[in-house]
BASETOR-388232 format. One record per atom (N, C-alpha, C): chain; residue number from 1; atom name; x, y, z. Coordinates in steps of 0.2 Angstrom, whole numbers, plus 5000, padded with zeros to 4 digits. Example, Ala and Ser with C-alpha at 12.3 -4.5 7.8 and 13.67 -1.06 7.14 Angstrom:
BEGIN
  unit  pos  site     x     y     z
     A    1     N  5066  4972  5039
     A    1    CA  5062  4978  5039
     A    1     C  5066  4984  5039
     A    2     N  5064  4989  5035
     A    2    CA  5068  4995  5036
     A    2     C  5064  5000  5039
***
This chain:
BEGIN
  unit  pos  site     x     y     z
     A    1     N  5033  4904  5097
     A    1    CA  5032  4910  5093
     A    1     C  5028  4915  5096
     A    2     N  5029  4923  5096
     A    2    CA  5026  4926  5099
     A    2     C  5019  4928  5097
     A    3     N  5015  4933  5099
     A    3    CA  5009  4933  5097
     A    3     C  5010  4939  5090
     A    4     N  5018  4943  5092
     A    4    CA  5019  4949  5087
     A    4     C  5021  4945  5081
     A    5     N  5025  4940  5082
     A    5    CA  5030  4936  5077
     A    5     C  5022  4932  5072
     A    6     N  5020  4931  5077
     A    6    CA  5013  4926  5072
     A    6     C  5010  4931  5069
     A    7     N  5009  4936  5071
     A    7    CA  5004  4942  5067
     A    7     C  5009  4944  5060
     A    8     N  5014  4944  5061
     A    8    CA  5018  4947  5055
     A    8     C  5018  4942  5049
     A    9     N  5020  4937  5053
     A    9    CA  5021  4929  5048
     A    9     C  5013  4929  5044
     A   10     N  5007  4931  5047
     A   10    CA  5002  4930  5045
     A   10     C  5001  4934  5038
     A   11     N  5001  4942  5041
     A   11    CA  5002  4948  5037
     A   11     C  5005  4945  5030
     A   12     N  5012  4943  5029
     A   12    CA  5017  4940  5026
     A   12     C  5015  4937  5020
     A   13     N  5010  4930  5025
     A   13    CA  5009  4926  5020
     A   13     C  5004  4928  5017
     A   14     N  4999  4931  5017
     A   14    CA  4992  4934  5015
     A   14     C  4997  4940  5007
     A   15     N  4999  4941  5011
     A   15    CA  5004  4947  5006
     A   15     C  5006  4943  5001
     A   16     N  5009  4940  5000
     A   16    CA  5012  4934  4995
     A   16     C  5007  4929  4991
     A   17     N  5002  4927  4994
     A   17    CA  4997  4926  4991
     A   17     C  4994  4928  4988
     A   18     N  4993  4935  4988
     A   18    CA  4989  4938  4985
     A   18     C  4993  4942  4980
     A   19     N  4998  4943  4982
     A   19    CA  5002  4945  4977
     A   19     C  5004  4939  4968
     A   20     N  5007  4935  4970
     A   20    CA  5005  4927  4967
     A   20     C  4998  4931  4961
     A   21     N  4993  4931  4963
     A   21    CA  4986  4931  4959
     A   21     C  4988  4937  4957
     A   22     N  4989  4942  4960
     A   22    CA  4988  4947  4955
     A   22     C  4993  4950  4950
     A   23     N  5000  4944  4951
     A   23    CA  5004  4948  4948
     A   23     C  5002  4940  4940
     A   24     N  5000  4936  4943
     A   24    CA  4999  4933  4936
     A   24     C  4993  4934  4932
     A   25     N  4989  4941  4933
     A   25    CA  4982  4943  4928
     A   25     C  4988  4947  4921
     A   26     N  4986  4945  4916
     A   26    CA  4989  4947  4910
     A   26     C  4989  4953  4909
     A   27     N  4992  4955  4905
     A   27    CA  4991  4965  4904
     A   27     C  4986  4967  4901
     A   28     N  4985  4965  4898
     A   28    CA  4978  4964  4894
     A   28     C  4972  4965  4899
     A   29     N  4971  4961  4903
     A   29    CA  4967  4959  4908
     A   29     C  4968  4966  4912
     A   30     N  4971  4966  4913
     A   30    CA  4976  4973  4921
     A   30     C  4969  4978  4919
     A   31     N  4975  4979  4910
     A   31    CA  4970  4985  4906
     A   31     C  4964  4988  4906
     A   32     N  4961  4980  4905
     A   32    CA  4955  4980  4906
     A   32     C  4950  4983  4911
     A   33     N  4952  4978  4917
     A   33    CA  4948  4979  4922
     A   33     C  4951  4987  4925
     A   34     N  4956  4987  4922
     A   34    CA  4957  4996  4927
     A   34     C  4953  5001  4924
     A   35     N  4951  5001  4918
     A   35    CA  4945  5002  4914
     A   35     C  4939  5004  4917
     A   36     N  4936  4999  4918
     A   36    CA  4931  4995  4923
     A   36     C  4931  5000  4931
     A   37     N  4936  5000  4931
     A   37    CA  4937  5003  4940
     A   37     C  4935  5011  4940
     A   38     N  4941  5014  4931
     A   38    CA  4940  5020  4932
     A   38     C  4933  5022  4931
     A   39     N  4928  5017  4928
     A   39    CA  4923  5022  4928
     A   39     C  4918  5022  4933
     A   40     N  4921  5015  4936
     A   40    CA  4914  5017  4942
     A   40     C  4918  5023  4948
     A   41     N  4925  5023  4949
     A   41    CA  4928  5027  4952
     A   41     C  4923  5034  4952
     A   42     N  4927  5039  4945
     A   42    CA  4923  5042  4942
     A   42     C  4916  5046  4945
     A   43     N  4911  5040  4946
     A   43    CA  4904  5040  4946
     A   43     C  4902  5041  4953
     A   44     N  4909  5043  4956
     A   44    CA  4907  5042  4965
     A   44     C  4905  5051  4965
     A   45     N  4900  5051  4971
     A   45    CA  4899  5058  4972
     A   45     C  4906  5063  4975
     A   46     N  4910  5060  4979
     A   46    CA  4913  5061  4982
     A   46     C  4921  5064  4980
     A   47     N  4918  5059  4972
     A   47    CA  4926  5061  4965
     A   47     C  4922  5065  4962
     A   48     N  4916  5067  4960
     A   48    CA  4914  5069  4957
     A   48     C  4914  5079  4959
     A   49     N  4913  5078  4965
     A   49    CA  4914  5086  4971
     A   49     C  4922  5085  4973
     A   50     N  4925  5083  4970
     A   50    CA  4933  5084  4973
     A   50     C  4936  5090  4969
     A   51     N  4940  5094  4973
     A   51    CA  4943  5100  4968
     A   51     C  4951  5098  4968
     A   52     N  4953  5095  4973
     A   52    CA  4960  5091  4975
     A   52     C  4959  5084  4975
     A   53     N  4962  5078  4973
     A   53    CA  4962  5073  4972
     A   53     C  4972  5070  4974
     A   54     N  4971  5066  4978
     A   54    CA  4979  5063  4977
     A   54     C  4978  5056  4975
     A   55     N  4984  5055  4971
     A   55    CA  4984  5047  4967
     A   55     C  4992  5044  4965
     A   56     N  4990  5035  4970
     A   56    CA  4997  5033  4970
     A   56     C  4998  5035  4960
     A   57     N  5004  5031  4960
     A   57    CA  5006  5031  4953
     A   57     C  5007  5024  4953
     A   58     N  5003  5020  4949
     A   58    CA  5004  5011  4950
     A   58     C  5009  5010  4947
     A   59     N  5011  5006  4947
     A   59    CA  5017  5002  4947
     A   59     C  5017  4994  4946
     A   60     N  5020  4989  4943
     A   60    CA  5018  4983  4940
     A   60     C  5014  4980  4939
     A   61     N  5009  4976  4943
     A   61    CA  5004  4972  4942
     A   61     C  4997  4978  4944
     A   62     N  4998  4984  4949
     A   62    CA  4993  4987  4952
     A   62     C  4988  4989  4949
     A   63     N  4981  4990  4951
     A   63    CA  4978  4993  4946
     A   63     C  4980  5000  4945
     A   64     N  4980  5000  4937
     A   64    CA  4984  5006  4935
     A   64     C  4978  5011  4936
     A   65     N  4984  5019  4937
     A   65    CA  4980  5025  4939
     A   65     C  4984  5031  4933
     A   66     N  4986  5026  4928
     A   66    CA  4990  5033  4924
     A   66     C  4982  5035  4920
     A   67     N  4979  5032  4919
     A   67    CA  4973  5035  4916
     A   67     C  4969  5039  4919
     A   68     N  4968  5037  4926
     A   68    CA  4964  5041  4930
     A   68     C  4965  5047  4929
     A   69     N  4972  5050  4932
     A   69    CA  4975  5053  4932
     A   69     C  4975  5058  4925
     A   70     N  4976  5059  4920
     A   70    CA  4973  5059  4914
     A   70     C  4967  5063  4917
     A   71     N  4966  5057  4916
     A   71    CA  4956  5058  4916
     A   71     C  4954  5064  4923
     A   72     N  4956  5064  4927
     A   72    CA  4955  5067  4933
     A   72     C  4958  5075  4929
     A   73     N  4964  5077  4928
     A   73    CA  4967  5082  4925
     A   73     C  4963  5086  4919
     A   74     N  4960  5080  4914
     A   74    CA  4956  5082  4909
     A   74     C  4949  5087  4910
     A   75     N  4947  5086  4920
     A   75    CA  4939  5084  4920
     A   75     C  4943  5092  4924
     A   76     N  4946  5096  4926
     A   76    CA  4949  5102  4929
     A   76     C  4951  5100  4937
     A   77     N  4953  5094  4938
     A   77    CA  4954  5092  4945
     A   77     C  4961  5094  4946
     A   78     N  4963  5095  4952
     A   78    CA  4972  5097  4955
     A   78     C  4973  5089  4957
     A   79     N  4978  5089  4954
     A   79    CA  4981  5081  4957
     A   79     C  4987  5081  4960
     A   80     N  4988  5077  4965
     A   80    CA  4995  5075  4969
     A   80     C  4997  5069  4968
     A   81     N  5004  5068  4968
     A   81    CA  5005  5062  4968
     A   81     C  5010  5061  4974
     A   82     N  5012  5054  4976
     A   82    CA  5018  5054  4978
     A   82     C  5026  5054  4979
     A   83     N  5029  5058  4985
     A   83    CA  5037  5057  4981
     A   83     C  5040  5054  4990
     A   84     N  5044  5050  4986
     A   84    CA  5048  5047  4995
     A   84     C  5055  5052  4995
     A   85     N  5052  5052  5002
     A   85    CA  5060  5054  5006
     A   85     C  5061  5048  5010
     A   86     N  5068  5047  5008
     A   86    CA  5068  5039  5009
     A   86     C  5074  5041  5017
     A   87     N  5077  5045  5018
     A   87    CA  5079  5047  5025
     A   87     C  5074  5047  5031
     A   88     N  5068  5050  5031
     A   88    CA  5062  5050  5035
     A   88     C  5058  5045  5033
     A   89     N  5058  5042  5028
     A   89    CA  5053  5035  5027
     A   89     C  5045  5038  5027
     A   90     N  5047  5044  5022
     A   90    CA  5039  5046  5022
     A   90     C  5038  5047  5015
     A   91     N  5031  5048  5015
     A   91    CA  5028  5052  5008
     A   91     C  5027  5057  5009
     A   92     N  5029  5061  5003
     A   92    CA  5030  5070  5004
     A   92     C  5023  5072  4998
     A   93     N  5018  5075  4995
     A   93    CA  5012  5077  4991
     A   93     C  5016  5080  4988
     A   94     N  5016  5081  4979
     A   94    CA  5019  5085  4975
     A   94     C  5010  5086  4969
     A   95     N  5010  5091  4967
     A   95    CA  5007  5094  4964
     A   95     C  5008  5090  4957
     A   96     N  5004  5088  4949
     A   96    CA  5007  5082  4948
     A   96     C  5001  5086  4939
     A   97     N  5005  5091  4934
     A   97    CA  5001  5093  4931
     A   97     C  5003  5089  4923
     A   98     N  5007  5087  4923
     A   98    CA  5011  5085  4916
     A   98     C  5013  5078  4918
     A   99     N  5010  5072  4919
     A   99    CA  5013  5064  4919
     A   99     C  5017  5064  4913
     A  100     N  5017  5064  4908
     A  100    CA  5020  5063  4902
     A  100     C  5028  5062  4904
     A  101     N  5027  5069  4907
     A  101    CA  5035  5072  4907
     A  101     C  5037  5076  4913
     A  102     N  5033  5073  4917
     A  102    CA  5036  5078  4926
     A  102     C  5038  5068  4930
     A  103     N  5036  5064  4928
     A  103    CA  5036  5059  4930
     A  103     C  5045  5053  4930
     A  104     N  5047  5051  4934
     A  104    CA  5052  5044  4933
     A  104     C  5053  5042  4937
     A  105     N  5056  5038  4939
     A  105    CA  5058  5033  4944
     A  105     C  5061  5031  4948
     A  106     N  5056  5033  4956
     A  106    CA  5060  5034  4961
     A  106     C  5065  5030  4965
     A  107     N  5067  5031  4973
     A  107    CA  5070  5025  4975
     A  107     C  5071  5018  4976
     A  108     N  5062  5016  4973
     A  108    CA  5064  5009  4973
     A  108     C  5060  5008  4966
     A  109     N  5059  5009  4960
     A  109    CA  5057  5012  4956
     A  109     C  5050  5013  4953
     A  110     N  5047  5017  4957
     A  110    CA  5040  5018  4957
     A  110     C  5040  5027  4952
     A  111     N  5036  5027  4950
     A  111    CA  5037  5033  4946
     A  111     C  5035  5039  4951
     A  112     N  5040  5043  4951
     A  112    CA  5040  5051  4957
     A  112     C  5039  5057  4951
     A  113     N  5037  5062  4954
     A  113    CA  5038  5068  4951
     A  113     C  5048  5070  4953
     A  114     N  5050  5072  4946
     A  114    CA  5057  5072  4945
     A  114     C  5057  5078  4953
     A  115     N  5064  5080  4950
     A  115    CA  5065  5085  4958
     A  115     C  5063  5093  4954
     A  116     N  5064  5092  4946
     A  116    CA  5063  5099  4945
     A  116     C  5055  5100  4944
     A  117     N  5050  5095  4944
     A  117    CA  5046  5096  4945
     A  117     C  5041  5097  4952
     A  118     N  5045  5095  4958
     A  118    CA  5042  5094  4963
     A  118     C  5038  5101  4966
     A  119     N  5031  5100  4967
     A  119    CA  5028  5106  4970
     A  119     C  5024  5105  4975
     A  120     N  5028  5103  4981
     A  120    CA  5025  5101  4987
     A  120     C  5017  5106  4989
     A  121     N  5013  5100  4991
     A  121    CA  5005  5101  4992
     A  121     C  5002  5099  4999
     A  122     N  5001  5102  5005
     A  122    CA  4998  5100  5012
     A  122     C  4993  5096  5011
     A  123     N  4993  5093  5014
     A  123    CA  4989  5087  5015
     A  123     C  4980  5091  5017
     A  124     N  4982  5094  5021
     A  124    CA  4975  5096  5021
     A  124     C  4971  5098  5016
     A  125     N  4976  5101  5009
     A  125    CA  4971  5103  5005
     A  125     C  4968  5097  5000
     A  126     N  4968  5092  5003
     A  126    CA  4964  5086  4999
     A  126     C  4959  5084  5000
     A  127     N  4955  5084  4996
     A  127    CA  4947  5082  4997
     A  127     C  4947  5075  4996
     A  128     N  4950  5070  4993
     A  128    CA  4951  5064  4991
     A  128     C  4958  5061  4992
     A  129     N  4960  5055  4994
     A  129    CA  4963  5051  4993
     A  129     C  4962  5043  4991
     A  130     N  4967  5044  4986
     A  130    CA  4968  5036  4982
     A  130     C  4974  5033  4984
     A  131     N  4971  5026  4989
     A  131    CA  4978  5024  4989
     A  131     C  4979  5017  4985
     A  132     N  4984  5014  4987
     A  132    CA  4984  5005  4984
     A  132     C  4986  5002  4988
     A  133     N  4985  4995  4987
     A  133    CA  4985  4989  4993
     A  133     C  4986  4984  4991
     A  134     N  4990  4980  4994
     A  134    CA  4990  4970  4990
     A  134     C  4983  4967  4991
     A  135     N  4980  4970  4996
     A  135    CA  4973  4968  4999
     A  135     C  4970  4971  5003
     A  136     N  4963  4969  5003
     A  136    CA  4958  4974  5006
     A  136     C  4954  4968  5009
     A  137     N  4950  4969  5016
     A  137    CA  4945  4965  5016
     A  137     C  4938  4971  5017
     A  138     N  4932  4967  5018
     A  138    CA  4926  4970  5016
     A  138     C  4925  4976  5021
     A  139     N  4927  4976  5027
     A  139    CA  4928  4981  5034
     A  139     C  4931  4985  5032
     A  140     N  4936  4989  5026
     A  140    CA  4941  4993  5024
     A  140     C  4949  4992  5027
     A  141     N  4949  4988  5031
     A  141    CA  4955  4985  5031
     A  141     C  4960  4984  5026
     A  142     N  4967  4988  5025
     A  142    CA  4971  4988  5020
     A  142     C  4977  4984  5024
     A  143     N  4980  4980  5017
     A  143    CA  4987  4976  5019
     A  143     C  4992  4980  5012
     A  144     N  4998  4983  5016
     A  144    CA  5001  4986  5011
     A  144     C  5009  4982  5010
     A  145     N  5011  4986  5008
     A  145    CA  5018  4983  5003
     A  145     C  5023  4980  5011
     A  146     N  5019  4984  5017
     A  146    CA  5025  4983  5023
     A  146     C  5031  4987  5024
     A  147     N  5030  4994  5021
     A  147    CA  5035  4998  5025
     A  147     C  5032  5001  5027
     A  148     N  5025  5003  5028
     A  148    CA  5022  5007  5033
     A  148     C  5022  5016  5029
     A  149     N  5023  5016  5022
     A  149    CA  5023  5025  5020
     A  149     C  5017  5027  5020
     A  150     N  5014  5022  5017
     A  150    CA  5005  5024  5017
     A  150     C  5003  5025  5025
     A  151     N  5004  5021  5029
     A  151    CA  5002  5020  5037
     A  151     C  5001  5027  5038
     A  152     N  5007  5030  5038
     A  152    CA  5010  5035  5042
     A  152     C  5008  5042  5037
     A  153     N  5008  5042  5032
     A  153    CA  5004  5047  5028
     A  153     C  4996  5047  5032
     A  154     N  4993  5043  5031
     A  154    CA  4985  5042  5033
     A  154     C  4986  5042  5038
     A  155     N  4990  5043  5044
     A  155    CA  4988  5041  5049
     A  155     C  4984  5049  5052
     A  156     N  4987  5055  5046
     A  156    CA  4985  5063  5050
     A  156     C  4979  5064  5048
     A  157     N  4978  5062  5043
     A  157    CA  4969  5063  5040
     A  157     C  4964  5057  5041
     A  158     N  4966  5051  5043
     A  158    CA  4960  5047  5045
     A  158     C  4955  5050  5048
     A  159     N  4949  5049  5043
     A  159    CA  4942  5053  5050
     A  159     C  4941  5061  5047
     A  160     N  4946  5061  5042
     A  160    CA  4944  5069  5041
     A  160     C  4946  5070  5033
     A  161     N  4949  5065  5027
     A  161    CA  4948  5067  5021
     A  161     C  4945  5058  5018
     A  162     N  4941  5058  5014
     A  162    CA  4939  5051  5010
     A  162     C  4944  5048  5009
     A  163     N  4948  5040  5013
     A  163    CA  4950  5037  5007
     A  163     C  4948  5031  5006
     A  164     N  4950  5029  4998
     A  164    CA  4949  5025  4994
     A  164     C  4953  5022  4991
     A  165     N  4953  5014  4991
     A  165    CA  4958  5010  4991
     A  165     C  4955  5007  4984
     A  166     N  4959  5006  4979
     A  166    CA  4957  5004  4971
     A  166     C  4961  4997  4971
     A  167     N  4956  4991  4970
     A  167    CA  4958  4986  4969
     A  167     C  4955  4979  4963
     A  168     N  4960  4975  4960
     A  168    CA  4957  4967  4957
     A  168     C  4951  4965  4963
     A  169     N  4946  4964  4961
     A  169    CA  4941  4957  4964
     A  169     C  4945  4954  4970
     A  170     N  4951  4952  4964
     A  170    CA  4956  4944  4967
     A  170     C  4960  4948  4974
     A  171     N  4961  4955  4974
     A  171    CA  4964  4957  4981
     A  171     C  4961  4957  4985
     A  172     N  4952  4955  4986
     A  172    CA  4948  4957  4992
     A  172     C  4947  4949  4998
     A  173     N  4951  4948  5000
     A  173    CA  4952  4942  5006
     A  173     C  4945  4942  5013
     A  174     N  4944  4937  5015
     A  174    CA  4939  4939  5020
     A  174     C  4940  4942  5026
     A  175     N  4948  4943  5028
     A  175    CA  4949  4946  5037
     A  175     C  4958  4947  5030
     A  176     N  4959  4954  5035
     A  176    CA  4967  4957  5035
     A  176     C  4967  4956  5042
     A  177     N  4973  4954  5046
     A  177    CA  4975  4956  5052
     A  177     C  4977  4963  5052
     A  178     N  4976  4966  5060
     A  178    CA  4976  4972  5060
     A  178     C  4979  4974  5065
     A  179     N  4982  4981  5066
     A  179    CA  4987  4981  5073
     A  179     C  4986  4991  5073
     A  180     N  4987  4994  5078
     A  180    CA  4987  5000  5082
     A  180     C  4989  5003  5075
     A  181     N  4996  5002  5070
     A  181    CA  4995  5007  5066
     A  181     C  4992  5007  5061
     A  182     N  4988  5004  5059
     A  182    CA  4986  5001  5051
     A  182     C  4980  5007  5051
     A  183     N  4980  5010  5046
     A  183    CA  4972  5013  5045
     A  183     C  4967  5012  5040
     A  184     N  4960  5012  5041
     A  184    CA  4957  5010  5037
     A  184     C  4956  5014  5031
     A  185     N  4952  5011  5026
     A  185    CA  4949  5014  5020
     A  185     C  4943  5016  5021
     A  186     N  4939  5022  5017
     A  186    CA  4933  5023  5017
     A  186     C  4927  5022  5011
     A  187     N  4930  5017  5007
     A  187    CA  4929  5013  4999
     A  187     C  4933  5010  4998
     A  188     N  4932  5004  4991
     A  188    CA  4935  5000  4989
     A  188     C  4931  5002  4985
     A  189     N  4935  5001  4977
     A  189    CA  4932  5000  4969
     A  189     C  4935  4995  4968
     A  190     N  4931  4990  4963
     A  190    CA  4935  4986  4960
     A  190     C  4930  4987  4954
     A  191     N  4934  4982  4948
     A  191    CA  4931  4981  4943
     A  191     C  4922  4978  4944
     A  192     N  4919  4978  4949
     A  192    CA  4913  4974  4950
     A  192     C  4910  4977  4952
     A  193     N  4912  4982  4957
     A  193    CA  4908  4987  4965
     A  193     C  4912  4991  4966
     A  194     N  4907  4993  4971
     A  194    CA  4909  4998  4977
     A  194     C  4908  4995  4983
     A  195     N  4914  4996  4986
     A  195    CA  4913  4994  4995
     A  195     C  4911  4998  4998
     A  196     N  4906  5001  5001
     A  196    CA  4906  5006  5007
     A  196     C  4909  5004  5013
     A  197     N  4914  5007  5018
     A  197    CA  4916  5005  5021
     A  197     C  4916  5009  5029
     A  198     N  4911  5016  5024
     A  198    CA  4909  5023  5031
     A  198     C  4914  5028  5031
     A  199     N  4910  5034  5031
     A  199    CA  4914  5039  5028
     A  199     C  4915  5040  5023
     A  200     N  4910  5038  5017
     A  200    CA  4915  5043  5008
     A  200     C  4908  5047  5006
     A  201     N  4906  5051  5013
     A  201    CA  4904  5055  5009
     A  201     C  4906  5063  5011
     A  202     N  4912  5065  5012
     A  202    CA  4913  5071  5011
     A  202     C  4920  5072  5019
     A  203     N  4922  5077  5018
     A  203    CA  4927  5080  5025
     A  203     C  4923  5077  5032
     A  204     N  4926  5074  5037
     A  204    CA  4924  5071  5043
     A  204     C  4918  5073  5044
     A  205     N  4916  5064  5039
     A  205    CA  4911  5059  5038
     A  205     C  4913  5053  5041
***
């Protein structure tokens, strides 16, 4: 077995086990603790000075961001979300004002902004980034779904806009393996803390 074949298998397995755990937390519980998250969220300096925020849109077990979201739009913030172009295998920023009714579900079925609502936003105009992860270890090392859309999104603003990966307790492992594209975080929330991880206090920090 090669060194790249063991790193994946490892990646793989980590992935599945922590999936396992979080996909068995009750709804109930999810609710709960994403509760818990949005308000330490919230409380961060770096949310609190943000004028542009981007935020996944969760999806089954994740910690949910449909409230944030809300909640960020209530407080006068610009929010993005994401929509895939699934020919390039990328994430494109769409401006994101009305979840109720600008939202459904995309090509694998993650909630998108429809096509008539799409209002494509430059990355650079982001003061924040929220992303999601199966896991996170204490260094900000993230382990994602394994297609790489997040990679390749962060890989142009790493070093130059905050990101912040929102997760369960149960997602935070002691070591993610890690390889040339992977990019770190610069926080973890969870229902309990804050990780500092370096960098969340403002544009290349």
């Amino acid at each position: 077995m090669t060194p790249v074949t063991t790193f994946k298998n490892e990646k793989q397995r980590l992935r599945k086990e922590v999936l396992v755990r979080r996909n068995a937390v009750s709804t109930v519980l999810r609710v709960i603790r994403s509760a818990d998250i949005l308000q330490r969220f919230f409380e961060l300096e770096v949310m609190r000075s943000a004028s542009w925020v981007h935020f996944y849109v969760s999806c089954g077990s994740e910690v949910e961001t449909t409230g944030m979201i809300a909640h960020a739009l209530a407080r006068g913030k610009r929010v993005s979300v994401p929509k895939m172009e699934s020919t390039s295998r990328r994430l494109i920023l769409s401006e994101l004002k009305d979840p109720a009714r600008e939202l459904s579900p995309g090509p694998i079925g993650i909630p998108e902004p429809k096509s008539e609502a799409f209002r494509p936003v430059e990355l650079d105009r982001m003061d924040l980034f929220v992303v999601p992860g199966v896991a996170f270890d204490q260094h900000g090392n993230r382990l994602g779904q394994g297609a790489g859309y997040y990679d390749r999104l962060l890989s142009s603003i790493a070093g130059k806009i905050p990101i912040i990966g929102l997760a369960f307790e149960l997602q935070l492992v002691d070591r993610i393996p890690t390889g040339d594209h992977d990019i770190k975080v610069n926080g973890i929330v969870t229902e309990k803390r804050v990780i500092e991880c370096g960098g969340l206090s403002g544009r290349g920090a």
